[in-house]
C-alpha positions in Angstrom: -5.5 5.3 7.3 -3.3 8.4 7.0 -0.3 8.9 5.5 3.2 10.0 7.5 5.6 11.5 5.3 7.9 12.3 8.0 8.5 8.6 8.7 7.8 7.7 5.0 4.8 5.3 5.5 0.8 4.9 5.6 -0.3 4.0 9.1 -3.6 1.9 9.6 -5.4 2.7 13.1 -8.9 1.5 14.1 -11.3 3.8 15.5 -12.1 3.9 19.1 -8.6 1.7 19.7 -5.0 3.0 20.8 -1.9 2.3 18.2 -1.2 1.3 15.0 -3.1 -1.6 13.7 -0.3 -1.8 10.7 2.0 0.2 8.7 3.0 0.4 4.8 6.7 1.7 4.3 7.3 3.5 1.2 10.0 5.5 -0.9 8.5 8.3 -2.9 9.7 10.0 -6.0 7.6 12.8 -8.3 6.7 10.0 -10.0 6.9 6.7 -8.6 5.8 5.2 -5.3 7.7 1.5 -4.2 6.0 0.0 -1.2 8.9 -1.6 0.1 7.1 -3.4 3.6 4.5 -4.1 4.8 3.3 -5.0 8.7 -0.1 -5.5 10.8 -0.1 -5.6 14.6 -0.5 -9.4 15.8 -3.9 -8.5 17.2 -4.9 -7.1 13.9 -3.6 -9.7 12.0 -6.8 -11.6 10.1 -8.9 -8.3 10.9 -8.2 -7.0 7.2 -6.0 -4.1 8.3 -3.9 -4.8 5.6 -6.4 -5.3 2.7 -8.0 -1.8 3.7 -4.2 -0.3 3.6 -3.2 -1.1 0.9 -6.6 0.0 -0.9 -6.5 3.1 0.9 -2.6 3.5 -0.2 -3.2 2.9 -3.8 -6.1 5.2 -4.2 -4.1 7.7 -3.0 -1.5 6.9 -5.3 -3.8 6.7 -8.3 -5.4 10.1 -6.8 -1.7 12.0 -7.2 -1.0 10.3 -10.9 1.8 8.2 -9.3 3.2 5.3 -10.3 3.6 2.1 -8.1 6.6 -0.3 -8.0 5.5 -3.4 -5.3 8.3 -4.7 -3.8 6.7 -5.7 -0.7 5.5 -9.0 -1.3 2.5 -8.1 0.5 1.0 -5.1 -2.0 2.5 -7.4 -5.2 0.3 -10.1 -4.0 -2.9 -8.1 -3.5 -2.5 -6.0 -6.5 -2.3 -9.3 -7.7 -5.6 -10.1 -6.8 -6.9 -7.0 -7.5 -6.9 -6.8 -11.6 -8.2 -2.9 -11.5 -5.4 -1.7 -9.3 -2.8 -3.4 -11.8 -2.8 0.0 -14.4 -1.1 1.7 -11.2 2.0 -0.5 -11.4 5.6 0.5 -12.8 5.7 -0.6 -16.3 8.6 -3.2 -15.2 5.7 -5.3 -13.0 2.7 -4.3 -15.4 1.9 -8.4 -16.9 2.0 -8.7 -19.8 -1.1 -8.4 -20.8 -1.7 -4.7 -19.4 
C-alpha cells in the first residue's frame, strides 16, 4: 500500500503482480482525512485488497494525528466492524457511545 498524493489516493498493489489491485480516494485537510471511494480490481475483488487498504490507510492516519470522516461506504462499514479504529473518526460519525 502506498500513498499518492499527487492523485489524492492510497493505492493497493500485490507483490510480484503488475497494477493496482485497488485504490482509496481521499480529500485531505491539516486535520481531517474523508475517504470519499473506494475500488478493488475485479480480479482482486474477494482477495482482501480492500480490508488491508483500508487498515493500512487508517494507521497512517492515526500515525499523523488525523482525523477520519468515512463517506465511502466501504471504510464506514469496516470501521464499523472494526471497534478500535472507531476513536479515528470525525466526531460527527463517532457513535454514540465513543
Amino acid at each position: 500500500m502506498s500513498d499518492v498524493p499527487e492523485a489524492h489516493r492510497y493505492e493497493a498493489r500485490v507483490e510480484g503482480e503488475s497494477g493496482i489491485a485497488g485504490f482509496a480516494e481521499y480529500i485531505r485537510t491539516p486535520e481531517l482525512i474523508a475517504f470519499v471511494h473506494t475500488e478493488a480490481a475485479p480480479r482482486y475483488e474477494g482477495r482482501r485488497a480492500g480490508s488491508a487498504l483500508v487498515r493500512a490507510s487508517l494507521d497512517e492516519a492515526r500515525a499523523a494525528g488525523l482525523r477520519v470522516l468515512a463517506t465511502c461506504p466501504f471504510y464506514s462499514g469496516w470501521i464499523a466492524r472494526h471497534p478500535d479504529y472507531q476513536d479515528l473518526l470525525h466526531q460527527a460519525q463517532r457513535p454514540r457511545s465513543l
